[in-house]
DOVO-692567 format. One line per field, with one value per residue (C-alpha): x, y negated, z; residue number from 0. Coordinates in Angstrom, 3 decimals, always signed. Layout:
% residues N
X = (X / ...)
Y = (Y / ...)
Z = (Z / ...)
bavo = (NUM / ...)
//
This chain:
% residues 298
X = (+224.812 / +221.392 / +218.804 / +215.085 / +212.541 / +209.664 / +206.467 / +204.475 / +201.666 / +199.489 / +197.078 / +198.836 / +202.403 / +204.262 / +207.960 / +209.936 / +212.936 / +215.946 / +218.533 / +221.128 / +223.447 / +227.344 / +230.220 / +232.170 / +229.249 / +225.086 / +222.864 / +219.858 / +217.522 / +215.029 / +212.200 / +209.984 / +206.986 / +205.161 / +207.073 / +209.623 / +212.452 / +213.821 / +216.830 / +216.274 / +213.252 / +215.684 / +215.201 / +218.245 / +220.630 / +222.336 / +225.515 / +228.427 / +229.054 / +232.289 / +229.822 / +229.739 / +226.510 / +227.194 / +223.745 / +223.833 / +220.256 / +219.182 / +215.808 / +214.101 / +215.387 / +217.924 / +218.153 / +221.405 / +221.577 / +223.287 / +223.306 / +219.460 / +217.699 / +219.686 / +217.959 / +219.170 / +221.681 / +223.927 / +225.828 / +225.764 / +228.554 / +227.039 / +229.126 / +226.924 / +226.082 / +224.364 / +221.723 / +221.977 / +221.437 / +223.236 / +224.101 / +221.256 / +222.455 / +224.028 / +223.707 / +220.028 / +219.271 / +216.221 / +215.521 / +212.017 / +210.640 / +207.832 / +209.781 / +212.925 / +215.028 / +218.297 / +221.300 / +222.507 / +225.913 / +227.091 / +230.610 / +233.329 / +234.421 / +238.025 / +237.186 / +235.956 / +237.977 / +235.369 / +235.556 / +232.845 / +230.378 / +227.013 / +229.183 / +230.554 / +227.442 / +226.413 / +228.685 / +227.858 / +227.194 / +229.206 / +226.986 / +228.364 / +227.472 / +224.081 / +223.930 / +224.663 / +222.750 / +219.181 / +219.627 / +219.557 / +216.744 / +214.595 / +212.297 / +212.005 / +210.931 / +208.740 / +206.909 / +208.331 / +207.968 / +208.990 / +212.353 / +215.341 / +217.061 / +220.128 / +222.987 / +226.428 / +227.757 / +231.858 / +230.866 / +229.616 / +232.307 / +234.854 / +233.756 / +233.419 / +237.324 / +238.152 / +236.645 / +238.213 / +235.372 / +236.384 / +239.923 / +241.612 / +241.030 / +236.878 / +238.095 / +236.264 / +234.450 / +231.158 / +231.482 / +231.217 / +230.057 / +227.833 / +227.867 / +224.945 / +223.831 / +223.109 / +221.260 / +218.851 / +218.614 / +217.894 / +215.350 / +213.481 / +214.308 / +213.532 / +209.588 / +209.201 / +210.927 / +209.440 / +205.737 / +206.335 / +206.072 / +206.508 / +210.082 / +209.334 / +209.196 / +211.402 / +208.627 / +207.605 / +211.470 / +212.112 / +208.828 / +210.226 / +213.867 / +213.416 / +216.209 / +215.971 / +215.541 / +219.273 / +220.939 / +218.575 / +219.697 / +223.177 / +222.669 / +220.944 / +223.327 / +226.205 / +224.372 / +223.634 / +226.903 / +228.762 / +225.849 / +226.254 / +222.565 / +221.693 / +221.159 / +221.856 / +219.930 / +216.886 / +214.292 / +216.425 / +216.790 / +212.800 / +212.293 / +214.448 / +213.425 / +209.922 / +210.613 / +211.953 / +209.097 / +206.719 / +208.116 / +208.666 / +204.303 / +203.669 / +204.379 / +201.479 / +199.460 / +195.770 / +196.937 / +196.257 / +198.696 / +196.476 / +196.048 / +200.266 / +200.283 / +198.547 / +200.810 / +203.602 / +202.778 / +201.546 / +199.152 / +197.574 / +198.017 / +198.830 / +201.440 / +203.059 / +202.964 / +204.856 / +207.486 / +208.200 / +208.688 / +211.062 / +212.872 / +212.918 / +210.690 / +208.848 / +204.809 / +203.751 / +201.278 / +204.310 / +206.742 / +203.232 / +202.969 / +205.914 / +206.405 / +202.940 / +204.740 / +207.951 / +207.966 / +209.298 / +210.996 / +208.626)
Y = (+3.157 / +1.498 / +1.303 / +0.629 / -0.079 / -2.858 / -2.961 / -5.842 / -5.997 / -8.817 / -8.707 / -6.905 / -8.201 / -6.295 / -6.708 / -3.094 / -3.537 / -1.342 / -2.749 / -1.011 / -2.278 / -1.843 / -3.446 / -4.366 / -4.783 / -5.577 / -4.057 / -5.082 / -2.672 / -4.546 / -3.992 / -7.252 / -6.903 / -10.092 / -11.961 / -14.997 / -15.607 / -19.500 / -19.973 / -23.924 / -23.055 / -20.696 / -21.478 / -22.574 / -20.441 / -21.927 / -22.751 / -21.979 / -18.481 / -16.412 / -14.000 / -13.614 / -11.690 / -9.272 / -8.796 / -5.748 / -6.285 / -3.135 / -4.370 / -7.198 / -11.069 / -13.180 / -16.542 / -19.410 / -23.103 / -23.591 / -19.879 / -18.809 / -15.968 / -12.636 / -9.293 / -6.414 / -4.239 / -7.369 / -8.791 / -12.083 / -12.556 / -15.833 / -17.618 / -18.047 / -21.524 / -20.293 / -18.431 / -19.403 / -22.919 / -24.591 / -27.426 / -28.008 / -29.610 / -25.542 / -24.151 / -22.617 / -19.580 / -17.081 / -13.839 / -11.981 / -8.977 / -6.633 / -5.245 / -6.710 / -3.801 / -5.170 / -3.950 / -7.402 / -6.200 / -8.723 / -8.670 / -10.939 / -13.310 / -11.807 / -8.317 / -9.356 / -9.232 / -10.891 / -14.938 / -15.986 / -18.460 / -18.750 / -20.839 / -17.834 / -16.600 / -12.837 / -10.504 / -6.554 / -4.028 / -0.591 / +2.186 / +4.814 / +1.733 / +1.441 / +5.650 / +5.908 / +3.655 / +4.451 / +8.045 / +7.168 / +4.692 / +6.183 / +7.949 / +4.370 / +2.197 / +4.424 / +4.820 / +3.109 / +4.834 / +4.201 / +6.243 / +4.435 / +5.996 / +7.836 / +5.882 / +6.940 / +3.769 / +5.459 / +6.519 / +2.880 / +1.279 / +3.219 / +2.589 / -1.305 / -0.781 / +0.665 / -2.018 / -4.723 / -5.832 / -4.946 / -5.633 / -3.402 / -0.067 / +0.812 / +3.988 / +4.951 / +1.709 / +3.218 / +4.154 / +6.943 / +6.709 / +3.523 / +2.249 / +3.999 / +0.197 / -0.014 / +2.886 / +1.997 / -1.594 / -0.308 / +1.976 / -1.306 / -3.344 / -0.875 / -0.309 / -4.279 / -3.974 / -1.516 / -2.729 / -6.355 / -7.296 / -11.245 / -10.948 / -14.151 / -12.195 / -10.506 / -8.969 / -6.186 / -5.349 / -4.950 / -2.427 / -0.385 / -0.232 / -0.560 / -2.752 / -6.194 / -9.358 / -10.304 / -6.946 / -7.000 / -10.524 / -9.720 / -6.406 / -8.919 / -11.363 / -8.557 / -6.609 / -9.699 / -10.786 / -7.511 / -6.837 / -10.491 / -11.068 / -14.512 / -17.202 / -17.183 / -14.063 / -12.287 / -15.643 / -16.828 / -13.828 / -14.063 / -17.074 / -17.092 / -13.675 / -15.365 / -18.300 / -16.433 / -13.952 / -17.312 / -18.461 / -15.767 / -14.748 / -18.027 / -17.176 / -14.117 / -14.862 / -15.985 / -15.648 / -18.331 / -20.472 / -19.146 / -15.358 / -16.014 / -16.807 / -14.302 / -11.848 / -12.903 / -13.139 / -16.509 / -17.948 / -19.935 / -22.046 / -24.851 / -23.002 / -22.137 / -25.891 / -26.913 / -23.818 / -25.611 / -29.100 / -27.763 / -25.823 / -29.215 / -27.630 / -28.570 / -28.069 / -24.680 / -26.092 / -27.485 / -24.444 / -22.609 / -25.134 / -24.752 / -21.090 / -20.899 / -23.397 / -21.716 / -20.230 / -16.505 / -14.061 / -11.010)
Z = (+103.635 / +104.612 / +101.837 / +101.986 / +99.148 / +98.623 / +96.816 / +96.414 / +93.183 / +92.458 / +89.323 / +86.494 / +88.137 / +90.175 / +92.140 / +93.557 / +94.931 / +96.578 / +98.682 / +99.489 / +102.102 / +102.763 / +104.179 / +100.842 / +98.850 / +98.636 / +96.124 / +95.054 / +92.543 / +91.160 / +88.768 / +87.851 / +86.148 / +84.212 / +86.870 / +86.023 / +87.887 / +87.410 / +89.585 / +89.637 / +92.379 / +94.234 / +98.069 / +99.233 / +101.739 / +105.061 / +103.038 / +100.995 / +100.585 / +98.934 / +97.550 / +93.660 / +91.815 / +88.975 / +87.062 / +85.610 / +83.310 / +81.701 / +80.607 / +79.565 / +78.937 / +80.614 / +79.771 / +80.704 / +79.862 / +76.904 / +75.701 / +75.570 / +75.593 / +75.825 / +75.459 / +77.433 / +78.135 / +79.253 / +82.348 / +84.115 / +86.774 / +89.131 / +91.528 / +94.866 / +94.336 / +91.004 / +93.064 / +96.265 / +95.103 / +97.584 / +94.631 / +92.945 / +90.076 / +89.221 / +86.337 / +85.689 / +84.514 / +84.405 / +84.423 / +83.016 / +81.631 / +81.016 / +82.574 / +83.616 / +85.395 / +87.148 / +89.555 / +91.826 / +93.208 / +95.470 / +96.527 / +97.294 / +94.889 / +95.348 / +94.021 / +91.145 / +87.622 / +85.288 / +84.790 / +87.798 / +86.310 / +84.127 / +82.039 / +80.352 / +79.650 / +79.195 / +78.255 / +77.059 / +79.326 / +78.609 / +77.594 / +80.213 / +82.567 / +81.503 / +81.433 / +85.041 / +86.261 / +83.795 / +84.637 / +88.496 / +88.332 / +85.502 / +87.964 / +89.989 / +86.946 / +85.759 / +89.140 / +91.743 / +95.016 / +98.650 / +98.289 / +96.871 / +93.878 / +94.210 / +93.146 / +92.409 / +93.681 / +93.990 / +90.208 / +89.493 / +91.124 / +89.573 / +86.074 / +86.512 / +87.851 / +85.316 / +82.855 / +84.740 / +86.232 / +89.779 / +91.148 / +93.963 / +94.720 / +95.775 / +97.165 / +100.467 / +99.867 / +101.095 / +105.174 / +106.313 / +109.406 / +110.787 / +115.038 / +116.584 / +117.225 / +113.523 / +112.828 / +115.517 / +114.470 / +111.359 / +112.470 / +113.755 / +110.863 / +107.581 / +108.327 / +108.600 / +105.167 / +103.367 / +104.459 / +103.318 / +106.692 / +107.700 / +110.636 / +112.140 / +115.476 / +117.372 / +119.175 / +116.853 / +116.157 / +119.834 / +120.476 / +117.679 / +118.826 / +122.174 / +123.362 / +125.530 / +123.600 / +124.628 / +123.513 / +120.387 / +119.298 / +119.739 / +117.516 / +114.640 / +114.266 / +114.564 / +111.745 / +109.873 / +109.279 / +108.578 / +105.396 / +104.536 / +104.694 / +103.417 / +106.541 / +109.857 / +111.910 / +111.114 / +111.354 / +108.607 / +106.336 / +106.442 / +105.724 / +102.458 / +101.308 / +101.765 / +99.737 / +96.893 / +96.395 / +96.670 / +93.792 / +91.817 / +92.197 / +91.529 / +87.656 / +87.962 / +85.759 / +86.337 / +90.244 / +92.873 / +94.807 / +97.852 / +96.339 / +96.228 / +99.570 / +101.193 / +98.990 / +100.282 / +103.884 / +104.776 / +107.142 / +104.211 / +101.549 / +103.787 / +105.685 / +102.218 / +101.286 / +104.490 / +104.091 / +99.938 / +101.760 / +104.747 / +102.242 / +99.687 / +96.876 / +94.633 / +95.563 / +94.788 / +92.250 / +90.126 / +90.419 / +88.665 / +86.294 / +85.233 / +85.354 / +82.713 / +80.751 / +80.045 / +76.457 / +77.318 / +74.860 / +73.683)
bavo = (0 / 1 / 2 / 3 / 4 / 5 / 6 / 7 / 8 / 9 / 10 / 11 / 12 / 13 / 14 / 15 / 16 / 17 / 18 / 19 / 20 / 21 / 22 / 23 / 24 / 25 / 26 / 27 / 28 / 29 / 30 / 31 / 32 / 33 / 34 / 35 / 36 / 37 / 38 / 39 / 40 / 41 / 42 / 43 / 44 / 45 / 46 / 47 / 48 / 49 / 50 / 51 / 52 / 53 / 54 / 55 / 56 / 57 / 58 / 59 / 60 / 61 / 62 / 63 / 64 / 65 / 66 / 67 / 68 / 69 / 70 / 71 / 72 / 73 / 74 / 75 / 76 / 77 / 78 / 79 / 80 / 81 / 82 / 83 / 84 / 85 / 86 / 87 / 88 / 89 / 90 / 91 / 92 / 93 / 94 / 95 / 96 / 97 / 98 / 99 / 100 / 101 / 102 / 103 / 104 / 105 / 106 / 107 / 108 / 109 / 110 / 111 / 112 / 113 / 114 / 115 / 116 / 117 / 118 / 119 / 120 / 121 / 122 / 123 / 124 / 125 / 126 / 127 / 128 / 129 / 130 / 131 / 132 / 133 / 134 / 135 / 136 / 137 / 138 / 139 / 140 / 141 / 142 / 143 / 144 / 145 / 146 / 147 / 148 / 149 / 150 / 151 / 152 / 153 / 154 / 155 / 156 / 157 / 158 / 159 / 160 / 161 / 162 / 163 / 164 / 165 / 166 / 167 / 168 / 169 / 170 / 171 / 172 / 173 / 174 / 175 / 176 / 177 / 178 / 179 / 180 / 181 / 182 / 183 / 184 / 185 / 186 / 187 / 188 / 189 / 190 / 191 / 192 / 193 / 194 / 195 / 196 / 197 / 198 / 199 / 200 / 201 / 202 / 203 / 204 / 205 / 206 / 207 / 208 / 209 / 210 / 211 / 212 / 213 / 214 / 215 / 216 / 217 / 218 / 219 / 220 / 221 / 222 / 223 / 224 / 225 / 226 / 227 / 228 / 229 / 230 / 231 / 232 / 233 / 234 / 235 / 236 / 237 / 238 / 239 / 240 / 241 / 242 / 243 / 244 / 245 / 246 / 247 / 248 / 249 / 250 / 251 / 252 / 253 / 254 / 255 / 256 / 257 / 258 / 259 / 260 / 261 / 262 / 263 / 264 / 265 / 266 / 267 / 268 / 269 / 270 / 271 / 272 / 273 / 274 / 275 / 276 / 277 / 278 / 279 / 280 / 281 / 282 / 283 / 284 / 285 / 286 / 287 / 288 / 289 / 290 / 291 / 292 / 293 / 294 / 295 / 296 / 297)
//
């Protein structure tokens, strides 16, 4: 398993997040603080994808069109399009929290057992769910640091089997062993990660693994589409990751569309306007409009 952790902080918000990468499944730790995430600003991915998200939300506020405002401990099971956004006339939802605390587990829509679908709304979380995984993270949202959490994903999975949430057997689900290629790919690729870096470049990936830019892209796209990573190669996976965190600062409050910017890696304020248009956003200035409009839960 590959995992690295981010830390961004801007004002009195803040956004730490684990992934935590395998074949069968994605995970995503994330803690959000004073930060709102509204999926109907979501930059698109490259397509339709077979990948479902299970939210597991152990703190703070979800909210789904037609259903409200749900406190935590609940679960939202998305189909792709839902946050991807790849239709956007899909059903909204948004997350928040002071904080929000959340486990994304993305796996094919196949494996899971729960009706796939915002539709359906939330439904309760399982307390020895919610045990496991607030005793592995407890350390992380209280202080996040630079080392992802331990997570007994074979536990986890095996519970969420058990509850019918998962179908098929999860055994062995986590590899054991990983192609040398990887780990050195990863090598490259987890520093870039865990220091916020912008990826637009190849450049800085190849100095740290030290491969030619042929053998290197080959390795990307390879690694890429075996950890499902959203677009298509590494430029891509940037530029989306980018988009989202744009978004999700522009709710700071009292922050800047140019303070937002720099946060998240761009050029300027400019170059952040052009990236909203290419993607078919809204203007930055109305996605933080709208984000200090929203009425949130307390």
């Amino acid at each position: 398993m590959f995992s690295a952790v981010t830390a961004r902080q801007l004002g009195a918000s803040s956004l730490h997040t684990a992934i935590y990468l395998e074949r069968r499944f994605r995970a995503h730790l994330v803690r959000r603080h004073n930060l709102l995430l509204d999926s109907q600003y979501m930059a698109p991915s490259a397509g339709a994808s077979p990948i479902a998200n299970l939210f597991l939300v152990l703190a703070g506020h979800s909210y789904v069109h037609g259903h409200g405002w749900v406190a935590a401990p609940h679960a939202l099971c998305l189909d792709a399009n839902e946050f991807e956004r790849v239709d956007r006339d899909a059903v909204r939802f948004c997350s928040w929290g002071t904080p929000c605390v959340l486990i994304d587990l993305r796996v094919h829509r196949d494996d899971l057992g729960l009706p796939i679908g915002l539709r359906h709304g939330p439904v309760p979380l399982a307390t020895p769910v919610v045990e496991l995984i607030a005793e592995a993270t407890a350390e992380f949202c209280r202080a996040p640091s630079r080392i992802a959490p331990s997570i007994d994903f074979p536990r986890l999975l095996s519970q969420l089997t058990d509850a019918g949430w998962l179908r098929g057997s999860w055994h062995g689900a986590i590899a054991a062993v990983e192609p040398e290629s990887f780990h050195r790919l990863w090598n490259g690729l987890r520093p870039l990660l865990e220091n916020s870096a912008v990826m637009s470049s190849m450049s800085d990936i190849q100095a740290a693994t030290g491969l030619s830019l042929r053998q290197l892209s080959r390795d990307v796209k390879e690694f890429t589409q075996t950890f499902g990573l959203p677009g298509e190669g590494l430029r891509d996976v940037a530029r989306v990751l980018r988009l989202r965190a744009a978004v999700v600062f522009l709710s700071t409050p009292g922050a800047t569309a140019s303070e937002v910017a720099r946060q998240v890696g761009y050029a300027s304020l400019d170059a952040m306007g052009r990236a909203f248009r290419d993607a078919k956003l809204p203007a930055p200035s109305v996605i933080q409009d709208h984000a200090r409009s929203v009425a949130l839960p307390r």
